[in-house]
C-alpha positions as CSV (number, residue, x, y, z in Angstrom):
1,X,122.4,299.1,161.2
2,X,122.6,299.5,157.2
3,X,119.0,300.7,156.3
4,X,119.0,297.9,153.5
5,X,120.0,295.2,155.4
6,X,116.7,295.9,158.0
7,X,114.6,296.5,155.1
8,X,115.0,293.2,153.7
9,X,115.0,291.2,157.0
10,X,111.9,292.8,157.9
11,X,110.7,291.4,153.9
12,X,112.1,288.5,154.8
13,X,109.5,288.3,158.3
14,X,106.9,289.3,156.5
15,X,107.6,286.5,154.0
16,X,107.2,284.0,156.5
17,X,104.0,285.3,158.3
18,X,102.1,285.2,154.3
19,X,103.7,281.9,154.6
20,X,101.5,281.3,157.8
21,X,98.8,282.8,156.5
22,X,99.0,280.5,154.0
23,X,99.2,277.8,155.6
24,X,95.7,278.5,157.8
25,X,94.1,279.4,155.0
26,X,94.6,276.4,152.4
27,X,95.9,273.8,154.1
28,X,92.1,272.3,154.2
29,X,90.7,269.5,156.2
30,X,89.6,266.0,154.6
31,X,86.4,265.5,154.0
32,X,84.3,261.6,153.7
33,X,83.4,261.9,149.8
34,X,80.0,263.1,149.3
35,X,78.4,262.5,146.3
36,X,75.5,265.6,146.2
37,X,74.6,268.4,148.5
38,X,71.8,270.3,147.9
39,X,71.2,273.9,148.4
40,X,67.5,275.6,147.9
41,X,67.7,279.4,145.9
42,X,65.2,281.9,145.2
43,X,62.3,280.5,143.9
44,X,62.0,282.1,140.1
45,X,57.9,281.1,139.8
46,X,55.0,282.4,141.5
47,X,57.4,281.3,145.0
48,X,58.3,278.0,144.3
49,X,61.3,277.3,144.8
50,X,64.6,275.8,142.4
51,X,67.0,273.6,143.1
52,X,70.3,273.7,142.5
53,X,72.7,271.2,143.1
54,X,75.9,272.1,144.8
55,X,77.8,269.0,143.8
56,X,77.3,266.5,141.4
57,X,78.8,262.9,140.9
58,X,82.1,263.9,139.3
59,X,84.6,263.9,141.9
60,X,88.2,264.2,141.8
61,X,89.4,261.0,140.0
62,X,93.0,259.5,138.6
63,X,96.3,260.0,140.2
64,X,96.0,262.6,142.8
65,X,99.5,263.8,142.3
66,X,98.5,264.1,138.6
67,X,97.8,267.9,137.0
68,X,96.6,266.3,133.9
69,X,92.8,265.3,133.4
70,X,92.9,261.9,132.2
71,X,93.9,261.2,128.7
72,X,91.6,262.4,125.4
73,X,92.0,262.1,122.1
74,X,94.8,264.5,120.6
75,X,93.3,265.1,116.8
76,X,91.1,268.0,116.8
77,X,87.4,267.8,116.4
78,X,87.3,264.0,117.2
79,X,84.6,263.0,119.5
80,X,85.6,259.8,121.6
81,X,84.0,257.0,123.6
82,X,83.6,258.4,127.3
83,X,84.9,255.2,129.4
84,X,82.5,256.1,132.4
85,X,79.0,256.4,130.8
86,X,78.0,256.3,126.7
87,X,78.1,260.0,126.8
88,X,80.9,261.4,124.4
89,X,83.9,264.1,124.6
90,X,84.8,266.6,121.8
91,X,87.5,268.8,121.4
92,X,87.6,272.3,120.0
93,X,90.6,274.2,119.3
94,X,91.8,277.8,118.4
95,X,95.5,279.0,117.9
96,X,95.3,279.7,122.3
97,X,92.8,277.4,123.4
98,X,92.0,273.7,123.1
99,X,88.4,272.7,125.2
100,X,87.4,270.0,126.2
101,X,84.2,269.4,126.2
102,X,81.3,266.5,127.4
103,X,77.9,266.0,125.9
104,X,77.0,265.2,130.0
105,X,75.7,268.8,130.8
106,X,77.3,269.9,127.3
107,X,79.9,271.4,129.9
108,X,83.9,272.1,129.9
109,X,85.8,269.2,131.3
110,X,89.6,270.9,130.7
111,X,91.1,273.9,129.1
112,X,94.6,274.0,128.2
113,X,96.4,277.3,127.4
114,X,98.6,276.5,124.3
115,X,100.7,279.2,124.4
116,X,101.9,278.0,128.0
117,X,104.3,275.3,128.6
118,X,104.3,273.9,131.8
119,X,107.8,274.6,132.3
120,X,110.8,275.2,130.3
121,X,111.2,271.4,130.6
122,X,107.9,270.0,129.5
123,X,106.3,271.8,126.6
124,X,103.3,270.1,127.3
125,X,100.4,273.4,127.3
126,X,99.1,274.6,130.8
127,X,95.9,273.3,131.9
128,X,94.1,275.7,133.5
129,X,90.9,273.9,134.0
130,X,90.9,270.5,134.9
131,X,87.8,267.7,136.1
132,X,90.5,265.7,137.8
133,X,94.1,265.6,140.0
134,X,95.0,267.5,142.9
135,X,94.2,270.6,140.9
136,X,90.8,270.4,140.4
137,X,89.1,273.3,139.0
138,X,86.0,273.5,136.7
139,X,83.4,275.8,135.1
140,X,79.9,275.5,134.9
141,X,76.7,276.5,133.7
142,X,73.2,275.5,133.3
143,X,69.4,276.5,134.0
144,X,67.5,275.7,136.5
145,X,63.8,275.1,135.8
146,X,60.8,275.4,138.5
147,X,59.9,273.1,140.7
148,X,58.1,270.5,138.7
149,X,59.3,270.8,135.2
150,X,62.5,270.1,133.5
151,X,65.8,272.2,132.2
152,X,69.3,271.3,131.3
153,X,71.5,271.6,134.5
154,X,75.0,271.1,134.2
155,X,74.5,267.1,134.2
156,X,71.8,267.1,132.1
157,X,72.3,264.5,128.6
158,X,73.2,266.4,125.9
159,X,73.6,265.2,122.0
160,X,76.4,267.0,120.7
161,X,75.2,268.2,116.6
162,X,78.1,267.5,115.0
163,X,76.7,269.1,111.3
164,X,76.1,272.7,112.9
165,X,79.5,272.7,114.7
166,X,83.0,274.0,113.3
167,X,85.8,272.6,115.9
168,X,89.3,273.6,113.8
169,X,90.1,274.8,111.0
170,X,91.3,278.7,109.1
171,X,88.1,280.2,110.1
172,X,88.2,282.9,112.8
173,X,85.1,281.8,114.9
174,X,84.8,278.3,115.6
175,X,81.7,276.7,117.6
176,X,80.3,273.5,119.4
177,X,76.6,272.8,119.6
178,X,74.7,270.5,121.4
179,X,70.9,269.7,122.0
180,X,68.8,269.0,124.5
181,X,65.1,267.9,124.2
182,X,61.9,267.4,126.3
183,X,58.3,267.9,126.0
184,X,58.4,270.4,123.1
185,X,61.2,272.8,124.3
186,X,65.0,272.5,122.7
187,X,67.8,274.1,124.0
188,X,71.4,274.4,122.2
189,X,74.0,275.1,124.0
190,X,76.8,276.5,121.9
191,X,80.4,277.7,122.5
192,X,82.1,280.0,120.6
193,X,86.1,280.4,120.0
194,X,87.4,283.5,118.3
195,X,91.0,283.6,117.3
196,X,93.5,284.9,119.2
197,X,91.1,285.1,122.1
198,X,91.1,283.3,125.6
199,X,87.2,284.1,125.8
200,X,84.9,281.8,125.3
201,X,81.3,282.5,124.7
202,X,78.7,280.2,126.5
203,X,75.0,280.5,124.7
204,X,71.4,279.0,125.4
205,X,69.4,279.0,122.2
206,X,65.6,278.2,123.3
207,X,62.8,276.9,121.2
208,X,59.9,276.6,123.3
209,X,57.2,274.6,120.8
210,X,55.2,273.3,123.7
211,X,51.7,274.1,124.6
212,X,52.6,276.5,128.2
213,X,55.2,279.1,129.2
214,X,58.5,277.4,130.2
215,X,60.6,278.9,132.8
216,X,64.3,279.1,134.0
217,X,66.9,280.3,135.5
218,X,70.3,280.7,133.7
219,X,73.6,280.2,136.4
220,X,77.3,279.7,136.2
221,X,79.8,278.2,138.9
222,X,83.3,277.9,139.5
223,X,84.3,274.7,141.5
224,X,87.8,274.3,142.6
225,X,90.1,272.8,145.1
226,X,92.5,274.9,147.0
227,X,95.8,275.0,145.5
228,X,98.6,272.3,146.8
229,X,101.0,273.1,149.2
230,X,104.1,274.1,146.8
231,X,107.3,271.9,147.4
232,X,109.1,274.7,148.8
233,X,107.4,277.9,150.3
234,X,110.1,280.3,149.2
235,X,110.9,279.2,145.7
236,X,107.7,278.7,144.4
237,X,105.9,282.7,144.0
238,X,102.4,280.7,144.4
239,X,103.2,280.4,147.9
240,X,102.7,284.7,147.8
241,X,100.0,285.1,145.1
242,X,96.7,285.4,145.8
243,X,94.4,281.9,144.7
244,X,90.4,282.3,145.7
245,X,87.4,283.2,144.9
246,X,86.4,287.0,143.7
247,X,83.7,289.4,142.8
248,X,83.8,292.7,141.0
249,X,81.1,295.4,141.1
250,X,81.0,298.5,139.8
251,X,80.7,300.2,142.9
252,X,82.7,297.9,145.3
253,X,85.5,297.1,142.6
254,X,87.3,293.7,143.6
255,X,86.3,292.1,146.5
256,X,88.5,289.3,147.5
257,X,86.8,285.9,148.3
258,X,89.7,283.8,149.9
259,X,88.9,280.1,150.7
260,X,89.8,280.3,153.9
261,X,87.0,282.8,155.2
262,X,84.3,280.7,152.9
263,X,83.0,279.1,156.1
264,X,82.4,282.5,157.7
265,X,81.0,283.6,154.1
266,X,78.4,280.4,153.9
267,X,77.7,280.8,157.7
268,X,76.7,284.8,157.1
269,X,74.3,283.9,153.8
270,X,76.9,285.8,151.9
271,X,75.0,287.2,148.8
272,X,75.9,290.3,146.1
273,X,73.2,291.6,143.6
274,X,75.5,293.5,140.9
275,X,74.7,294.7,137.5
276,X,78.0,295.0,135.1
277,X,80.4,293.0,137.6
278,X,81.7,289.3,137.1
279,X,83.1,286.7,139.4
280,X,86.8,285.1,139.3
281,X,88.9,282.5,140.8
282,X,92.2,283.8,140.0
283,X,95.2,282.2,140.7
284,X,99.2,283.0,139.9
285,X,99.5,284.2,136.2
286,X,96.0,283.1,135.4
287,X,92.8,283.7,136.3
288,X,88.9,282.1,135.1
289,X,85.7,284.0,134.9
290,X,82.6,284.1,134.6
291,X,81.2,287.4,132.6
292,X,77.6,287.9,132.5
293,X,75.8,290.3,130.1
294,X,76.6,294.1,131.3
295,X,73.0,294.8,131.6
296,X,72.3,292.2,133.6
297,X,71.4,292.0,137.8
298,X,73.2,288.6,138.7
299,X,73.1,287.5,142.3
300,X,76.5,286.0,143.3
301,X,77.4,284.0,146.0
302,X,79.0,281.0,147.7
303,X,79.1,277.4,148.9
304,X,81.6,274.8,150.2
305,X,81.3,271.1,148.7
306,X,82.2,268.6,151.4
307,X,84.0,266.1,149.2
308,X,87.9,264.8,149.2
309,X,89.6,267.1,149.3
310,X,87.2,269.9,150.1
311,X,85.7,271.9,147.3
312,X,84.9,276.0,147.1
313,X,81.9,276.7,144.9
314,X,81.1,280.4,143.7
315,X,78.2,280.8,141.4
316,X,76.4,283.7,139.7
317,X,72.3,283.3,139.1
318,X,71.4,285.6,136.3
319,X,67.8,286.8,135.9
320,X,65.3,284.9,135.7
321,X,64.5,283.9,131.9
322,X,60.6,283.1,130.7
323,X,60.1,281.9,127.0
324,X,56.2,281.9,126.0
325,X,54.7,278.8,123.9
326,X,56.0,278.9,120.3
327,X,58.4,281.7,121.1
328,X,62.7,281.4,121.2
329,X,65.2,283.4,123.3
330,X,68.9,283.8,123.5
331,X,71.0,283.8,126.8
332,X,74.8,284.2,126.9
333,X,77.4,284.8,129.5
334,X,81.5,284.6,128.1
335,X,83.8,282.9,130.3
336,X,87.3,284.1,130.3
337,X,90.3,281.6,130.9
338,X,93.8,282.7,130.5
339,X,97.3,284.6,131.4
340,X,96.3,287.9,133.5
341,X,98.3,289.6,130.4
342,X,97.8,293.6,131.5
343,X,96.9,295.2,128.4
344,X,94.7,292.6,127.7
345,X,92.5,292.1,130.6
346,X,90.7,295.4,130.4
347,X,89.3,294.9,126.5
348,X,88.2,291.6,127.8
349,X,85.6,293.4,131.2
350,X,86.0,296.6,132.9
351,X,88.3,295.4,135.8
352,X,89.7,292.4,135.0
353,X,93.3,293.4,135.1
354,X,92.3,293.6,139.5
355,X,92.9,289.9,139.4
356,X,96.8,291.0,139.1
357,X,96.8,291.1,142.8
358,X,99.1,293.7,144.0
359,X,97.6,294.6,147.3
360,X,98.0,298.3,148.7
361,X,101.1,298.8,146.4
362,X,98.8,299.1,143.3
363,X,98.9,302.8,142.6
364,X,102.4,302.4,142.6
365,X,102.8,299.0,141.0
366,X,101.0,299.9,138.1
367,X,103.0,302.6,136.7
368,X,105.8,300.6,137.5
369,X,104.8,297.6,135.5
370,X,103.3,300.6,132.4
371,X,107.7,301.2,132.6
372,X,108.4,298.0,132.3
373,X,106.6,297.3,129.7
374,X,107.7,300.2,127.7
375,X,111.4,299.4,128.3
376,X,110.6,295.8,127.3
377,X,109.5,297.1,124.0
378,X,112.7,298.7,123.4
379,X,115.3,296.1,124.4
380,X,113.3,293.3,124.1
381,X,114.3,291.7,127.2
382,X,112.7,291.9,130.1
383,X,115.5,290.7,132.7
384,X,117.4,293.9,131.2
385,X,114.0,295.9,131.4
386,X,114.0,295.2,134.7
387,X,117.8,296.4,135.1
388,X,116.7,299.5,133.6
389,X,113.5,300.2,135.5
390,X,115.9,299.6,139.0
391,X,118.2,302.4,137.5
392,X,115.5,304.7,136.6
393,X,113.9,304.1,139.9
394,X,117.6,304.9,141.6
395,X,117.5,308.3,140.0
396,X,114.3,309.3,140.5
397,X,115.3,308.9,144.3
398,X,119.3,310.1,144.0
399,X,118.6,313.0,146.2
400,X,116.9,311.1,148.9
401,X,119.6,308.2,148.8
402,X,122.2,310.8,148.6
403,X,121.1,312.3,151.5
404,X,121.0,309.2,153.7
405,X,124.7,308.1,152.9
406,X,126.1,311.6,153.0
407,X,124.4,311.3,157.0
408,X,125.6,307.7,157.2
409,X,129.2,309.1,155.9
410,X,129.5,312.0,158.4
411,X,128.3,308.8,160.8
412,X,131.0,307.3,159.6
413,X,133.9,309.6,159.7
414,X,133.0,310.6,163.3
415,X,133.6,306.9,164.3
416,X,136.5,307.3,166.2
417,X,135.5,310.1,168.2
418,X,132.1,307.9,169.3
419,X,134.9,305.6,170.1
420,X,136.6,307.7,172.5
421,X,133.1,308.5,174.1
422,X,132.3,305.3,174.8
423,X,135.8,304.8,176.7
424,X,134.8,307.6,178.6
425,X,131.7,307.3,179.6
426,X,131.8,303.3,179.9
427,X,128.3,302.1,181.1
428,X,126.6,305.7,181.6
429,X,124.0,305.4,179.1
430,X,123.0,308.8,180.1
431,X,125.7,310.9,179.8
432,X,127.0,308.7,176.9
433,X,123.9,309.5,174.8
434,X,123.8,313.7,176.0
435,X,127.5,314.0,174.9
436,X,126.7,312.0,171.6
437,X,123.8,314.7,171.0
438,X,126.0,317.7,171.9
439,X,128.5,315.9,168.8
440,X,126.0,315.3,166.6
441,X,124.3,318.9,167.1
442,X,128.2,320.4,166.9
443,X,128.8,318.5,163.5
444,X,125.4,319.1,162.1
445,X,124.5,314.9,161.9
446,X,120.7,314.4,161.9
447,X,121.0,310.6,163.5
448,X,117.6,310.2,161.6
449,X,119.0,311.3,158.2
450,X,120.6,307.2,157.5
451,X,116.6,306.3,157.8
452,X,113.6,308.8,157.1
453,X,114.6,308.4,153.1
454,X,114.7,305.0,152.8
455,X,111.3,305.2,154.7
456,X,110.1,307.2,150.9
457,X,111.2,304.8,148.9
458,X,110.3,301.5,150.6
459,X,106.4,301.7,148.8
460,X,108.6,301.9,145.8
461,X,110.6,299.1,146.0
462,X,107.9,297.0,147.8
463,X,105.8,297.6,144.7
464,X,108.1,296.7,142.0
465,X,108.8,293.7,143.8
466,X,104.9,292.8,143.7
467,X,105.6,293.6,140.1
468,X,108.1,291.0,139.1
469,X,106.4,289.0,141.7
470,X,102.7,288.9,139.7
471,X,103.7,289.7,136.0
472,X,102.6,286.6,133.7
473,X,105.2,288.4,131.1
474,X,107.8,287.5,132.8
475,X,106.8,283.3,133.3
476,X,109.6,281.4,131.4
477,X,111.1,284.7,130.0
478,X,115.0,284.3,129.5
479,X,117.1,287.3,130.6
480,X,120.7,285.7,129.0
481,X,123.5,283.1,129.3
482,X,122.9,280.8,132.6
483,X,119.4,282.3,133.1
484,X,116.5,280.7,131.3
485,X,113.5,282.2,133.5
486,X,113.4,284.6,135.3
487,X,110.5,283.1,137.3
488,X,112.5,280.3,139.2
489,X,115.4,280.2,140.9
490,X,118.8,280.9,139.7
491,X,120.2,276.9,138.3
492,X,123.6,278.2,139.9
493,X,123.0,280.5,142.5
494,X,125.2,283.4,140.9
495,X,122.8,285.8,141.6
496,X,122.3,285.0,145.2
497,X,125.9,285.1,145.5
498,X,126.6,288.5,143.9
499,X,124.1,289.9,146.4
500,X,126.0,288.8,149.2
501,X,129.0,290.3,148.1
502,X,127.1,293.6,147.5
503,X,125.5,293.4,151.2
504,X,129.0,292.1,152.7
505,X,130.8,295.4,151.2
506,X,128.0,297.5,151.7
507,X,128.3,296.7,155.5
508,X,132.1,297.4,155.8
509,X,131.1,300.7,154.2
510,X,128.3,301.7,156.9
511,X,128.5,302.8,160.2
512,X,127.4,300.6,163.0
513,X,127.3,303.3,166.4
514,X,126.8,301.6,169.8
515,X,126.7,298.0,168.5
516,X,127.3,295.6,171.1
517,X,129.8,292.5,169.8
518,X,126.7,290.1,169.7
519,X,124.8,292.1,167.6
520,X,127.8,293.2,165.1
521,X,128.3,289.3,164.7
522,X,124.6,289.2,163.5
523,X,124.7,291.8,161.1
524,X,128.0,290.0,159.5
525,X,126.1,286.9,159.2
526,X,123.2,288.5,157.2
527,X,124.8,288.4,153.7
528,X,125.3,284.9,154.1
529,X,122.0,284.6,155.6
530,X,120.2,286.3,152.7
531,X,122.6,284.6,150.1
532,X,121.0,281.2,151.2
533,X,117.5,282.8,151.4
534,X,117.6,284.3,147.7
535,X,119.2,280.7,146.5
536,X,115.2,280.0,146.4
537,X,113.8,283.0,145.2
538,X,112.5,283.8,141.6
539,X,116.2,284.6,139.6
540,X,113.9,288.2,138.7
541,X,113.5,289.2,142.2
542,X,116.9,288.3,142.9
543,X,118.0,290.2,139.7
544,X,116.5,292.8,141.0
545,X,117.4,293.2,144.3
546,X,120.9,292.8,143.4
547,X,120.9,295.4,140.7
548,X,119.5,297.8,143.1
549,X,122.3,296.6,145.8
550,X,125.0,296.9,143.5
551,X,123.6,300.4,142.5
552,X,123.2,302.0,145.9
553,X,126.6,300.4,146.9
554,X,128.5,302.4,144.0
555,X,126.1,305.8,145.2
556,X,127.4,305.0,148.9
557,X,130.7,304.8,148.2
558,X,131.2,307.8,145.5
559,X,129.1,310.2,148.2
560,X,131.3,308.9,151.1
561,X,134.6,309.1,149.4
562,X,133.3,313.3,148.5
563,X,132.2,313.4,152.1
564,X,135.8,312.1,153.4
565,X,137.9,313.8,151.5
566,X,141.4,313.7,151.6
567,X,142.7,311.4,153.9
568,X,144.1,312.9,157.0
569,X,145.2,311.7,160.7
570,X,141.2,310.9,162.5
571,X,141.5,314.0,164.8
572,X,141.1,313.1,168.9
573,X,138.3,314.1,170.8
């Protein structure tokens, strides 16, 4: 059996058991809508304790086959009539992000990545975050005050301050305030955009002009819903990316939080205390996150909000925060919400660029992507990058590969003598195999040499698939002609078909010893198999796999055709 060929039917299996997994892990049961859930924490003064709601009164509303939050005004910096309640909505926009904001819990309705079309087709931006549709996913943040006084949660009424703010314009920071009073304290809660940033900061300025101590407890949560089932598990890479929740420490680096074990993780009290960490809910090219002040101790930890369709709640409680009579403070976190863009994720927190998920294979995918990259820069296309990378990785394993087809050509030319064996010996396994060793020993054929390289190179090539698979650089990016993103599916299915050409002459060149005619009838069905399978992969995958077919099929044959030689009558056993 061509090498090839079993590697990629054993991808293809393990294709369809992440499918499974998939499928067990976010296909989520329905849920009566509940409306709040409450969940005690630590208690912050002298034991009493806090609460914190889990859920709040803004479920998933509009079209549920809609992405879109429902519609707000377009001109930058307007603040508009909120239909549901007399609190308003304001808009502030850098040259990446545009935020949407509500004066209820001064909090972040939307976030739309403008440098991200949805799709080649509709140029509308990305939203990222979203308070409504069948991708719900929101960020919060608030205090929590002691048991008996009062502190902005994230539903508290704010007044946005519309003379302190700066929503558009030329200037490279650009800010949104909003107030909140009671009883002689004031708290502004301002965000901050730089230019040609996806971070935004989050603040808490506190005036405390009452006549006692006031006491809270800063937090920040991620709410989402898990991802829908995409229409079409192959052609769609979020069916293989990782979406859910994460931590990072320090000391445990990134801890995967997938929806499906949040059960198990509610059930077990599931609690982290980290200092210089963050916590993530990171998704297919784009990841959200909450990044608390390095010095800080924040607790993390997780909940599940029984609504329609079921919720998954992380949230990180920072220390808690006490601001004596006529005294001020400042708290801030930075929330991070954008493309998981390599070189960029690291300025942004020591690592972030974990959230580009690619499993075991890192140490190997990395340096494969740091290639890529580099090759990028100097052709300044990244479907012939990733020609280039498959050629470099082809000779940094010749020797390997030539050693496999130089067995599987020796394989080859003994054919007819196996032939003749076979004849011979007819259904005497036995003797059939001890008189194939006792050829294979005479004509010096390791039957092992066809297999134990590939076995070196398959972390390789797994890896640089992960690579195509996970790299936001390569979302919507053309490679030429018929090709318009290399991130779907080939329109035409030239790619696919090329393949199968490669694997169909690729098999008339290899050796099949001791087939039976059932089984050689399967193996001459797999190009056409794998043509239809790859109609629905990613055309970069496709370009890549084909490249590398096409590329090993012209090694097999030059290193046969030097291990043939001259053609001469096949001598007789």
């Amino acid at each position: 059996m061509d090498t090839r060929t079993f590697f990629l039917v054993g991808l293809a299996a393990v294709g369809y058991f992440i499918w499974q997994a998939w499928q067990e892990d976010y296909a989520s049961a329905q849920f009566p809508v509940a409306t709040e859930i409450f969940a005690p924490v630590d208690g912050i003064n002298g034991g009493e304790d806090v609460i914190e709601a889990v859920a709040d009164t803004n479920m998933v509303s509009g079209d549920p086959t809609s992405e879109r939050p429902g519609e707000l005004p377009t001109a930058t910096g307007e603040i508009a009539s909120d239909q549901r309640s007399d609190l308003a909505e304001v808009i502030i926009q850098s040259d990446l992000l545009r935020v949407h904001l509500n004066e209820k819990g001064a909090r972040i309705d939307s976030v739309e990545l403008l440098e991200y079309s949805r799709s080649i087709k509709d140029p509308e931006p990305t939203w990222l975050l979203t308070n409504s549709g069948e991708r719900f996913f929101i960020a919060e943040s608030g205090l929590a005050a002691a048991q008996g006084s009062m502190a902005p949660d994230h539903n508290a009424a704010f007044a946005f301050i519309a003379g302190e703010s700066q929503l558009s314009g030329r200037r490279d920071q650009l800010r949104a305030v909003f107030e909140w009073r009671n009883d002689g304290v004031r708290v502004r809660k301002i965000y901050t955009l730089l230019q040609h940033s996806y971070v935004i900061s989050v603040s808490h300025e506190i005036r405390n002009d009452g006549a006692t101590e006031w006491v809270a407890q800063p937090y920040y949560r991620f709410q989402r819903v898990a991802l829908p089932t995409p229409s079409g598990f192959i052609s769609n890479p979020e069916t293989y990316s990782y979406a859910g929740g994460a931590v990072y420490s320090p000391e445990e680096k990134f801890e995967k939080l997938p929806f499906g074990d949040f059960e198990d993780f509610v059930a077990e009290n599931y609690k982290r205390t980290i200092t210089g960490g963050w916590m993530a809910m990171p998704q297919h090219y784009f990841a959200s996150a909450w990044i608390p002040p390095a010095e800080q101790s924040v607790e993390y930890s997780v909940a599940i909000v029984k609504a329609s369709p079921e919720r998954y709640l992380t949230r990180a409680r920072a220390p808690t925060e006490r601001v004596a009579a006529g005294s001020s403070k400042t708290l801030s976190a930075q929330l991070f919400v954008g493309p998981k863009l390599q070189d960029l994720l690291p300025e942004v927190a020591p690592g972030l660029d974990l959230t580009v998920d690619y499993g075991i294979f890192t140490i190997f995918s990395k340096p494969l992507f740091a290639v890529l990259e580099f090759l990028h820069g100097m052709v300044g296309n990244w479907g012939v990058a990733i020609i280039l990378l498959t050629l470099l990785v082809k000779l940094v394993f010749f020797k390997l590969s030539e050693a496999q087809y130089r067995s599987m050509a020796k394989m080859r030319k003994i054919q007819p003598r196996l032939e003749v064996l076979k004849e011979r010996y007819g259904d005497d396994r036995q003797k059939m195999a001890t008189a194939q060793m006792e050829m294979f020993k005479k004509e010096k054929i390791n039957p092992l040499g066809g297999c134990l390289p590939i076995l070196v190179q398959i972390p390789v090539f797994i890896s640089l698939y992960w690579v195509i698979l996970e790299s936001v650089e390569l979302r919507q990016a053309p490679l030429f002609l018929w090709i318009h993103d290399l991130a779907i599916k080939d329109p035409y299915y030239i790619l696919p078909v090329l393949n199968g050409l490669t694997m169909f002459i690729t098999q008339r060149l290899s050796p099949m010893p001791g087939m039976d005619p059932v089984q050689r009838k399967v193996m001459q069905a797999l190009p056409v198999v794998f043509s239809v399978l790859f109609a629905f992969f990613p055309a970069g995958l496709v370009l890549y796999w084909t490249t590398n077919g096409m590329l090993s099929l012209a090694q097999q044959w030059y290193i046969m055709r030097k291990v043939d030689g001259p053609k001469t009558k096949e001598a007789k056993a």
